[in-house]
Each structure stands twice: as C-alpha cells, then as structure tokens.
KEKE-3310 file (N, C-alpha, C; in steps of 0.2 Angstrom, whole numbers, plus 5000, padded with zeros to 4 digits):
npx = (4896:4896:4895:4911:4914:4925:4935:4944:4957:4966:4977:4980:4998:5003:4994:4992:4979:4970:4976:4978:4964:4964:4972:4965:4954:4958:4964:4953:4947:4932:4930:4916:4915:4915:4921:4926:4926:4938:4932:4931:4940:4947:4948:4959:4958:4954:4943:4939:4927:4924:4918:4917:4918:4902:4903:4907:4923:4928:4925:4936:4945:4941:4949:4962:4977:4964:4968:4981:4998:4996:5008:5025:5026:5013:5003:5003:5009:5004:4991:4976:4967:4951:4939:4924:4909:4891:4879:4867:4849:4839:4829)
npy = (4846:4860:4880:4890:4905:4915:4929:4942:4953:4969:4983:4995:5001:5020:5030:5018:5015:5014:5004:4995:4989:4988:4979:4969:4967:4960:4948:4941:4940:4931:4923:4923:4935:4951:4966:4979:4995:5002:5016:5034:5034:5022:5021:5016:5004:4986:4977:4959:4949:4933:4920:4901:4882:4872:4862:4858:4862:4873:4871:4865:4875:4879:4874:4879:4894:4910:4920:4925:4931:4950:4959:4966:4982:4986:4983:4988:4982:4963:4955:4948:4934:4926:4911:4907:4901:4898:4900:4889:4889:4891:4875)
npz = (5044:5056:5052:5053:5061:5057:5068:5063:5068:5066:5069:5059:5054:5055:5045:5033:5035:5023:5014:5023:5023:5007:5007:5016:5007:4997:5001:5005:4993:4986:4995:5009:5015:5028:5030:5040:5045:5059:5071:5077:5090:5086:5073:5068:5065:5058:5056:5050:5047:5044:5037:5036:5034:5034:5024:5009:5000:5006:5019:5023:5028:5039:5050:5051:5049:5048:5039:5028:5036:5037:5025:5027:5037:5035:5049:5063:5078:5080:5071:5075:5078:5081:5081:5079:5083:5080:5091:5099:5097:5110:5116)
capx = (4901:4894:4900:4914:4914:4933:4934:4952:4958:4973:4976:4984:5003:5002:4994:4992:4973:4968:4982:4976:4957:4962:4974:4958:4948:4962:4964:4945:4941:4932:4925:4913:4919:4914:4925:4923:4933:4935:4929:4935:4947:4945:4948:4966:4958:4951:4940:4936:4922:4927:4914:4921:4912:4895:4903:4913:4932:4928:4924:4941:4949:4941:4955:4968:4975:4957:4968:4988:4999:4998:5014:5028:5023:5004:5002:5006:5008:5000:4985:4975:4961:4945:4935:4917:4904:4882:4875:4861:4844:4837:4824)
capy = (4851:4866:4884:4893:4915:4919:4937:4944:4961:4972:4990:4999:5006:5027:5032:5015:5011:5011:5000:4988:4988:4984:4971:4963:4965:4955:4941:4937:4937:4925:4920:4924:4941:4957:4971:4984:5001:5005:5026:5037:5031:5017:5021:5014:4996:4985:4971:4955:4944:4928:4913:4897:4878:4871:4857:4859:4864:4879:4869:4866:4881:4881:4873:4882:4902:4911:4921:4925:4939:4957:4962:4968:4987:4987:4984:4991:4976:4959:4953:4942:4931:4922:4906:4905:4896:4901:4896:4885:4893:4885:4872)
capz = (5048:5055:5051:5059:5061:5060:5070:5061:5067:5066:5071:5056:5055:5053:5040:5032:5034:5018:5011:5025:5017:5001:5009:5018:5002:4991:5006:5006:4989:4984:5001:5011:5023:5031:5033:5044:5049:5067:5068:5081:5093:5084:5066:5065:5067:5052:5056:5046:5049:5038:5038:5033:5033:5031:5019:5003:5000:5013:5027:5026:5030:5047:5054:5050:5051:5043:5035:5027:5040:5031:5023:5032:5038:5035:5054:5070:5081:5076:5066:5080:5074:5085:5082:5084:5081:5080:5097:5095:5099:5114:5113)
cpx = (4897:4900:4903:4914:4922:4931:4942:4952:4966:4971:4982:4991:5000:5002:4992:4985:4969:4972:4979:4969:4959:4966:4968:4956:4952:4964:4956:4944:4939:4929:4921:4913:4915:4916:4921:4931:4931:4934:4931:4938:4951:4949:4954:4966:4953:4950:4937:4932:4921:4923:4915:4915:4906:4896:4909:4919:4933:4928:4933:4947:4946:4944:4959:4966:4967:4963:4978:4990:4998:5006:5017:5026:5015:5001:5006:5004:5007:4992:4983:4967:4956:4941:4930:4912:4897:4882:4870:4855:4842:4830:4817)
cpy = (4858:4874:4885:4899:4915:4926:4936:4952:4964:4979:4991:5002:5015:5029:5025:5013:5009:5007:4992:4988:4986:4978:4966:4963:4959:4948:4936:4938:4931:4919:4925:4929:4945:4960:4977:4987:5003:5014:5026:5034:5026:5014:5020:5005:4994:4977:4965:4949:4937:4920:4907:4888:4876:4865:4860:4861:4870:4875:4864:4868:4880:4879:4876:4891:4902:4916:4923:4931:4943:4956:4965:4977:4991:4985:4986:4984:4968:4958:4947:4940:4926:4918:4907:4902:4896:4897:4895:4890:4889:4882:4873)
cpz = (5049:5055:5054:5055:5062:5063:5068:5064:5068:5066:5065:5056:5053:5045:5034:5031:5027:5013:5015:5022:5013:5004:5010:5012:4996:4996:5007:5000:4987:4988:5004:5016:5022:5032:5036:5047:5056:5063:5078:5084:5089:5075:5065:5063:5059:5055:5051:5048:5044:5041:5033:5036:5031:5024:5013:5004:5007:5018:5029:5029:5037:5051:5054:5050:5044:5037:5035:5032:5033:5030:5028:5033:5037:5041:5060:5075:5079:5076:5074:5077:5081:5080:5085:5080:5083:5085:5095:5098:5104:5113:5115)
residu = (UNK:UNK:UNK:UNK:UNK:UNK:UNK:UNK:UNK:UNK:UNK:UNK:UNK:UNK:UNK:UNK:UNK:UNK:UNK:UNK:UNK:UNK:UNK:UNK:UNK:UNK:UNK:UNK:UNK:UNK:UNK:UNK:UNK:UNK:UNK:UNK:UNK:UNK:UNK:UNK:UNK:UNK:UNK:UNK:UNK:UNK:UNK:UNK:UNK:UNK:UNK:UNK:UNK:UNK:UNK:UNK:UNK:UNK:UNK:UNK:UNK:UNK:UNK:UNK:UNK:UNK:UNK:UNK:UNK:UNK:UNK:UNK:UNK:UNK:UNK:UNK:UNK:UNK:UNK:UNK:UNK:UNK:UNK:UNK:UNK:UNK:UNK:UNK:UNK:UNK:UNK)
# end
C-alpha cells in the first residue's frame, strides 16, 4: 500500500487559536503529523499535514475521516480535509 498525505484545515472561532493547536496536537498524537499556524491574514487557520499508510495498522486509516470533528465552538465554520498521494518521479 502506498502512502496517503491527509491536508486537514479549519479556520479558528474568535479568539480560540490556541485551543485549536492543542486540539490538533491531542488528535494526532501518536501519528505521524505537521501542524502549521496560518500568519497574517491568515493567522485564524490551523493546518495539519497527517500521513497515514505504507502498511501496518496505519494504512488503515487512509480510508476513512484523517481525523475526529473539533469540539463544538473551536471552529468557525467546518474542518475540511484532502487526500493526496506522492507523485511518482518520472522515469
């Protein structure tokens, strides 16, 4: 099975950004993630980069959601996640 890159993000309710950080960091422990804080305009967004596959009990999750909704009021709108997968190099 080859890997799969979940893209997760959600834009913060008011005031709440650091609440979602540690949400991400307590949703992914324990796997393989990256978070990342948007910065100027930006800085209400919280990005997770969550690689899943490549065999064992993980490459189970890459079917299904990458990760749980946040809590009720820890975002502004919803949480939207992408599927991707390494492009091959060419030959």
């Amino acid at each position: 099975m080859r890997a799969t890159t979940w893209m997760w993000e959600a834009r913060a309710a008011p005031g709440r950004v650091g609440d979602l950080e540690r949400w991400a960091h307590e949703a992914t422990r324990g796997r393989e993630a990256e978070i990342y804080l948007g910065r100027g305009a930006a800085a209400d967004l919280v990005v997770i980069l969550l690689h899943v596959g490549a065999g064992g009990a993980a490459g189970a999750e890459a079917a299904g959601p990458p990760l749980p909704d946040p809590p009720d009021g820890l975002v502004t709108g919803l949480a939207r996640a992408w599927e991707f997968g390494r492009a091959r190099s060419p030959s």
